[in-house]
N, C-alpha and C positions, 0 to 999 in steps of 0.2 A: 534449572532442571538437572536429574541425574545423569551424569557422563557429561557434563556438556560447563566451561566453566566462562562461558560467554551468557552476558546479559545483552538483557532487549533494551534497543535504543531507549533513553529517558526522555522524554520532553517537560518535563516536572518545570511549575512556574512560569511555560510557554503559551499553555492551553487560554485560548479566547471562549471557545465556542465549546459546551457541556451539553449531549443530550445524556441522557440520565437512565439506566439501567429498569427503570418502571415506563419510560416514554416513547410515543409514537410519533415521525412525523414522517410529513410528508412534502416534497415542496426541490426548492431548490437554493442551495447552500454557497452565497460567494464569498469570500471575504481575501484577506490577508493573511489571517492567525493562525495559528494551530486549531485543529477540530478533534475533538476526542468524541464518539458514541462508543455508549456502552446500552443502547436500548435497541430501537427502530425505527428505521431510514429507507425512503423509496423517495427516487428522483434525482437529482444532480449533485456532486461536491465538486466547486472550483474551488482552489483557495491557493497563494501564495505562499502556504507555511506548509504547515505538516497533516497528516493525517493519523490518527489513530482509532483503531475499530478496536473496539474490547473483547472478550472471551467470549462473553454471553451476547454478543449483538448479533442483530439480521441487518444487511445491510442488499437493497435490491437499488444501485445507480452507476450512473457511470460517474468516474471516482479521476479528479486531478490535480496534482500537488506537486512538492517541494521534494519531500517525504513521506514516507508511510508505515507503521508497526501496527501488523492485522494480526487481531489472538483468534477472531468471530468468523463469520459466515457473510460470502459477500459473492453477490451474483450482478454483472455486470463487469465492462471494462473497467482495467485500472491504467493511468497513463501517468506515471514519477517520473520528473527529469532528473533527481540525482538516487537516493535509494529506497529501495523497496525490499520488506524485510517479510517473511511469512514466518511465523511462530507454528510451532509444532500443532497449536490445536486451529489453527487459520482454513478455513473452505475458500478456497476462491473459484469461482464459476466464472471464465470469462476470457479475455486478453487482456496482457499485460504489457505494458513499455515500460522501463525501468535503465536507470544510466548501471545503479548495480543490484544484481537480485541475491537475496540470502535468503533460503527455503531451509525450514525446521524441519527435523525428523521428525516423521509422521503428517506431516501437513497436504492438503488435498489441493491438488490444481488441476484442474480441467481446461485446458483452451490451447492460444496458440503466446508464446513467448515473444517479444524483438528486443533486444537489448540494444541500447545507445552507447557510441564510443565517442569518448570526446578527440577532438582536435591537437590537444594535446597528445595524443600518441596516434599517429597517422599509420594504415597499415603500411607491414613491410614488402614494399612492392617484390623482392626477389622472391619471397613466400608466399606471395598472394598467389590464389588461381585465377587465372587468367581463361575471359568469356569469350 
């Protein structure tokens, strides 16, 4: 995009699972692999790999993975243990968990955030506020 000389995560050669930019489903999504839509989705995404929602998608589930690159329109929770990336033209209606979140300029979020810190950097007790 203009001003910006950062690309969206690839997953290219990853993708198991294609719904297809003319398709509807419904139902509920488990697997391992990467999931790419680029059409329509209502119902559950588990999956061990990654996510990806295309430009032109609807997406109405609650949404859980590995990873995630949303361009589309997605109403329901989304729950990433490592990253979660919102592209400039991405709608998200919902909550999100995310280990780390990158939000595009111009991209829509409605809900409530919690970000995840790993164990590897424990906070700094002398900085912490104390309850």
């Amino acid at each position: 995009m203009f001003g910006s000389s950062k690309k969206a995560t690839s997953y290219v050669g990853e993708v198991e699972t294609i719904i297809g930019k003319d398709s509807m489903m419904k139902g509920a999504i488990t697997g391992k692999g990467a999931l790419r839509i680029d059409g329509q989705f209502e119902g559950d995404i588990n999956t061990a790999g990654s996510i990806i929602i295309g430009e032109n998608a609807k997406v109405t589930a609650q949404c859980k993975g590995v990873n995630a690159t949303i361009a589309g329109i997605v109403y329901g929770n989304i729950d990433i243990s490592e990253k979660l990336e919102l592209l400039s033209s991405a709608q998200i209606y919902g909550d999100i968990k995310a280990g780390i979140l990158s939000i595009g300029e111009g991209a829509i979020f409605k809900g409530a955030c919690e970000m995840r810190h790993s164990n590897d950097n424990p906070v700094n007790t002398k900085n912490a506020v104390k309850k």
